[in-house]
N, C-alpha and C positions, 0 to 999 in steps of 0.2 A: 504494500500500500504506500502509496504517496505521502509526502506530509505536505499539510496543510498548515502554509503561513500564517491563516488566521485560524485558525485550533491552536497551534504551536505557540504564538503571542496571547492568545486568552489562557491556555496553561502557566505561562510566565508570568501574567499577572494576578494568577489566583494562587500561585505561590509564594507569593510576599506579603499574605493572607486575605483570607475571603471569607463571607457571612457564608454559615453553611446552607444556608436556600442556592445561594450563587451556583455553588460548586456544587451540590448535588441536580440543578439544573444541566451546568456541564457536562455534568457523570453522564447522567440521563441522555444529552442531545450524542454520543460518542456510540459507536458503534462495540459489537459485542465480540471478544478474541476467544480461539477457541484452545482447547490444553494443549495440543501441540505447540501452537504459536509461545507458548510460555516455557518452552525450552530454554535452558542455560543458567547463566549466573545475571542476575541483576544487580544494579545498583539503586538504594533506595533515598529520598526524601522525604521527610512530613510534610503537608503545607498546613498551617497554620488554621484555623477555623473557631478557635472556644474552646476542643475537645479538651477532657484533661490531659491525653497521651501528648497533646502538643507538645514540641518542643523535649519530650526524656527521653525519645532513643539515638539521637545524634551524640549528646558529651558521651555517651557510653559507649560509641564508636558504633555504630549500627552501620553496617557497609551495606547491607539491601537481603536477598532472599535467591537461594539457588531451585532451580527444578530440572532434576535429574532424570524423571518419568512422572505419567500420573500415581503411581505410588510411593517415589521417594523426593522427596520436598521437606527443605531445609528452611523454613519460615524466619528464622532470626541467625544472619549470616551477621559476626561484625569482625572491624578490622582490631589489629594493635601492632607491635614494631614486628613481630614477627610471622606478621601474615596474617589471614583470615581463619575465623573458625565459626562451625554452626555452633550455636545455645540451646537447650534442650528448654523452650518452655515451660514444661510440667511444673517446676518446683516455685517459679514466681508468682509470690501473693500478687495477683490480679486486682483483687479489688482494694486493697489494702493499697496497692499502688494508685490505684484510679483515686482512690479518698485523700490521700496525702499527696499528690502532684504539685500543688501551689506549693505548697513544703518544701518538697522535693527538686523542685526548680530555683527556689530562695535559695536555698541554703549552699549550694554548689557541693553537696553531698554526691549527687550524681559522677562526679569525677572521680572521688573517692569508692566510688560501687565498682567502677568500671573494670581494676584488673581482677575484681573476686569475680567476673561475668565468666574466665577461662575454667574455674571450679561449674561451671555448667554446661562444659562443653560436651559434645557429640560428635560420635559418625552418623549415628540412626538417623533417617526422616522422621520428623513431627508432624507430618503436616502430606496433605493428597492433595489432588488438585481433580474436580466436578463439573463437568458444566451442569450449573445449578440457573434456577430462575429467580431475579430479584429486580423486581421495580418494573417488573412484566418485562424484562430482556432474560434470554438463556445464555451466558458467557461464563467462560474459565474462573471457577472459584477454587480457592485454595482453603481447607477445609482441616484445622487443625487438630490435633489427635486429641489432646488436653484443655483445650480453651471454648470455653461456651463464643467462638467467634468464627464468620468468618468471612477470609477478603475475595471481594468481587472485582474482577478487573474488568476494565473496559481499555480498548485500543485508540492513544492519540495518533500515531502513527505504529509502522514498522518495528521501530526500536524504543516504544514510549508506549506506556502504559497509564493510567489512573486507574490506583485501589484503593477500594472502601471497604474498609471495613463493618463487619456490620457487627456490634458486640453487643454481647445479651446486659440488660440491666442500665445502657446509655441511651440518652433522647436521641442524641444525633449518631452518626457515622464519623469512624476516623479519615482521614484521608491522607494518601500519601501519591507519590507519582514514582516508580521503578521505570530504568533507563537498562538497555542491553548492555552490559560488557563488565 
């Protein structure tokens, strides 16, 4: 698929944050990617919106999400000086994170979490990937083994994605954008 200068420039500017009606419009006007197309290693983004996850998986080094087939997917790839490693979701208080974020982002504690993130490490997949139905489209969702959640991607071009996550217990959706390499 083509990219499209103005998909590509509205993605840009809803990354430097955006009301989440905005960007779940966006979501919505984007076409649906199917699990093959989400083959490889990504690189990921937040964008900004209200949620609480805003802003805590970048200082902790969050490098994006690998898909190795539809049943081996690595949902939480990050970096450090030694390279990349997948994190095993399972053991992270979720919601205890979600309540204390404002915290968590004051405090610059997050930097300090970051090198005990390799005591989490993995080979295993966490995480599948579905085409699932949400918001009346059928696209590639990744569908995590442990987490009442999960992200729906939609296609802004070729090598650019928008995922939302959809998590149980939040009004809105997380958003993030995964880039190919």
């Amino acid at each position: 698929m083509e990219r499209d200068p103005q998909t590509a420039r509205r993605l840009r500017e809803l990354q430097t944050g955006a009301d989440p009606g905005a960007i779940l419009a966006f979501f919505d006007a984007l076409p649906p990617v199917t699990v093959s197309e989400m083959s490889g290693s990504w690189r990921g983004a937040g964008i900004p919106t209200g949620h609480p996850l805003d802003g805590l998986l970048e200082p902790l080094g969050w490098h994006g999400k690998r898909f190795d087939g539809p049943e081996d997917v690595f949902p939480l790839v990050f970096s450090s000086a030694v390279g990349l490693f997948a994190v095993n979701p399972a053991p992270v208080p979720l919601r205890a994170v979600l309540r204390l974020a404002p915290a968590l982002r004051r405090s610059g504690l997050l930097h300090r979490i970051r090198p005990l993130l390799r005591l989490l490490r993995t080979r295993h997949a966490r995480a599948r990937l579905r085409m699932t139905e949400y918001r009346g489209v059928s696209s590639a969702t990744m569908i995590y083994d442990s987490l009442p959640a999960n992200d729906v991607f939609r296609r802004v071009d070729a090598n650019t994605v928008l995922g939302c996550m959809d998590l149980r217990g939040t009004r809105a959706p997380y958003f993030f954008v995964l880039r190919r390499g």
